[in-house]
C-alpha positions, 0 to 999 in steps of 0.5 A, a space after each residue: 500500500 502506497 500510503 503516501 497517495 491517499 493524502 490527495 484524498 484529503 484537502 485539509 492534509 495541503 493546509 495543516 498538519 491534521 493530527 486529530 482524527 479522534 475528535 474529526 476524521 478528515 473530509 475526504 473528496 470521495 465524501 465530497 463527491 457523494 454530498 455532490 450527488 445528494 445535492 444535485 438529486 436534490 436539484 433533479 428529483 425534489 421529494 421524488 428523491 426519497 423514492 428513487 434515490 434515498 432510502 436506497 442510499 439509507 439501506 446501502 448505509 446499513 449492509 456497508 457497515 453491517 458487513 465491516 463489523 460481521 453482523 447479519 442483515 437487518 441487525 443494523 439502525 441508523 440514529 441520530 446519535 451515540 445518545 439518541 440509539 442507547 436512549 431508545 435501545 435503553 427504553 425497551 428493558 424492564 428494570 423492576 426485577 433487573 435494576 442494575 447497570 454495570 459500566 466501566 468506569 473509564 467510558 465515555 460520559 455518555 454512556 454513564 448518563 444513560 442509565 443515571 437518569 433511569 428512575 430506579 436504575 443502579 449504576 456501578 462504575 467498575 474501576 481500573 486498577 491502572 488508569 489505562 484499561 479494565 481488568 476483565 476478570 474485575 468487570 465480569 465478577 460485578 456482573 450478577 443476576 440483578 443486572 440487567 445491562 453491561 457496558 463498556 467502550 471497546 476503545 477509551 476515549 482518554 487512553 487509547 488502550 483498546 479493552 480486553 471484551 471475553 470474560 465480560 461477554 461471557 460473565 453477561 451471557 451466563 447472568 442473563 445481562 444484556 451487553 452493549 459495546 461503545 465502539 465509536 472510538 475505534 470503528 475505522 481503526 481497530 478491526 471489529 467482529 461483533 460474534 467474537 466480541 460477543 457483543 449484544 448491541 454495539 453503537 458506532 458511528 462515522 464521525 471519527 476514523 470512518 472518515 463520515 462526520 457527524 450527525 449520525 450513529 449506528 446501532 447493531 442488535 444482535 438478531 436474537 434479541 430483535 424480537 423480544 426488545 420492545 422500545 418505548 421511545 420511537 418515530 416513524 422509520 421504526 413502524 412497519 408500514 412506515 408509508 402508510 401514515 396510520 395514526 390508529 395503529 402501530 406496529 414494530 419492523 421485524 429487523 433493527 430498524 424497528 430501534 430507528 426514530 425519525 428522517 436521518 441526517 441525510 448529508 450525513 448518510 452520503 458523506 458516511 458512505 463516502 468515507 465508508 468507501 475508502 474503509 472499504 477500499 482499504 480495509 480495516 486490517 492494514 489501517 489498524 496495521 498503519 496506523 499501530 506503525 504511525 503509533 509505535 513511531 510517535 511513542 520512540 519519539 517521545 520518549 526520546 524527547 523526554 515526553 510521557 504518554 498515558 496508555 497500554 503497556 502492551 503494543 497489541 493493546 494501544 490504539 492511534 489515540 495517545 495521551 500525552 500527560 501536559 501543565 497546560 494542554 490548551 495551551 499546548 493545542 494552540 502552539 500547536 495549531 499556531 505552527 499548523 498542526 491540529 490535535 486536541 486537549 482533554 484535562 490534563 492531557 494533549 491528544 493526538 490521534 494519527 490516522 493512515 493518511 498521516 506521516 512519520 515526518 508529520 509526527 516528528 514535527 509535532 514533538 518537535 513543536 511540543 517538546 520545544 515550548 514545554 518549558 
């Protein structure tokens, strides 16, 4: 793979250095492209588009990334948001014989006020012993018969180490607890098999390393569970005769759209499926074989500049997220961004996140920057 001739796909890599994949992924021109199109539909079909372009467009959206990630066709709903699709698939438990919903305790905010608001609902946020991952065995032994969901990132927002899943799925499974995977840090980066993870539901989306924006969420529920899950929140993409526009009566789709709300964004769809193009084209395996490379390079280089990171002491276990301990990471950002080079901060931490269009002389760069204003 020639590396160096995918950064023409990207405008932005002719003006910065664009090390902040995690909090954006980069605008290609293929998901130019397919905006293009949806405007000059737009244009040629008005609301006939729908029709004739557009739920067709929505449907391709699902098979592309049920395929990425090893689900089954129809396990796959479009949502709003990571909070949007856990807001619904939340709604369709029981939680008066079942009240407790174990959590990690490095997860993403989002997942923890889920289930915080939930009248009735106990919270468990098992902790990490080192401040990096979960000890797996730890999280498995907090699950029991009073719990009714668990879940965890594949992929920690503010290490990057990529979380050991056997153990817990399988403690899940034998508790009869429900497990749902946040993966919206590592889908595009981090090959993803939804049987092997065993996962029950999973939520991703194409803001980050799919290259996608924002806007938009993915929700896999595994077949199994489709038909005994009822939500109680819901919109009109879920009703079975979604065109019938029957206010008397209501029906669930048999499949995971019956987990979908209202119209998606559908920018968003067409800029998704553009970046989906270049996952696909690609692969996820060499993208996670890259980007490791593009990741153990910054490592030796902070180290020999005397910088720290915070993440997984096994290179099998590190993803492209690095946090590198900082007195002021805003203001480590803005030197940054004042010599052209885009990352992002979180407390206490500079966050720089190398995707496969990246370079090894990009990230000498930025430790050359970083280690230069340190002082």
């Amino acid at each position: 793979m020639n590396w160096t001739e995918w950064r023409a796909e990207f405008p932005i890599l002719e003006r910065t250095t664009y090390l902040n994949s995690c909090s954006l992924g980069a605008l290609s021109r293929s998901a130019l492209a397919r905006i293009e199109t949806f405007h000059e539909e737009w244009h040629t079909y008005g609301a006939s588009a729908w029709y004739e372009r557009w739920m067709d467009r929505l449907a391709e959206l699902r098979t592309r990334v049920g395929a990425m990630i090893g689900a089954q066709d129809g396990e796959i709903a479009l949502a709003a948001s990571t909070s949007a699709a856990l807001s619904v698939l939340g709604s369709a438990f029981d939680y008066s014989k079942r009240n407790r919903v174990v959590l990690a305790e490095l997860d993403f905010p989002t997942v923890a006020y889920q289930w915080m608001v939930r009248p009735g609902v106990e919270v468990v946020r098992v902790p990490s012993d080192d401040g990096v991952s979960i000890d797996a065995e730890r999280m498995a032994a907090a699950i029991d018969e009073r719990t009714a969901i668990v879940s965890i990132s594949h992929v920690f927002f503010t290490t990057g180490a990529i979380q050991e899943m056997g153990p817990i799925a399988e403690a899940a499974r034998r508790h009869g607890a429900f497990f749902i995977i946040d993966a919206y840090q590592s889908a595009g980066q981090v090959p993803i098999d939804v049987e092997t993870l065993g996962a029950d539901a999973l939520v991703t989306g194409p803001l980050k390393w799919l290259l996608g924006g924002p806007g938009l969420a993915y929700l896999y529920v595994r077949d199994e569970w489709l038909h005994s899950l009822q939500p109680t929140i819901t919109g009109w993409f879920a009703a079975r005769r979604q065109f019938d526009f029957d206010i008397h009566d209501f029906e669930f789709r048999d499949d995971a759209r019956r987990f979908e709300l209202g119209t998606p964004s559908l920018p968003t769809v067409h800029s998704a499926l553009g970046g989906q193009d270049i996952i696909d084209r690609i692969g996820v395996v060499p993208i996670r074989e890259r980007n490791s490379d593009l990741t153990e390079h910054l490592l030796v280089r902070l180290e020999a500049a005397g910088l720290q990171f915070r993440g997984a002491a096994d290179a099998s276990a590190r993803s492209a997220l690095v946090m590198i301990p900082h007195e002021d990471p805003v203001g480590a950002v803005q030197r940054l961004a004042d010599h052209g080079i885009i990352v992002d901060s979180r407390p206490g931490y500079v966050r720089v996140s190398p995707h496969f269009y990246n370079t090894h002389a990009e990230l000498d760069r930025f430790v050359d920057v970083l280690a230069g204003g340190r002082g």
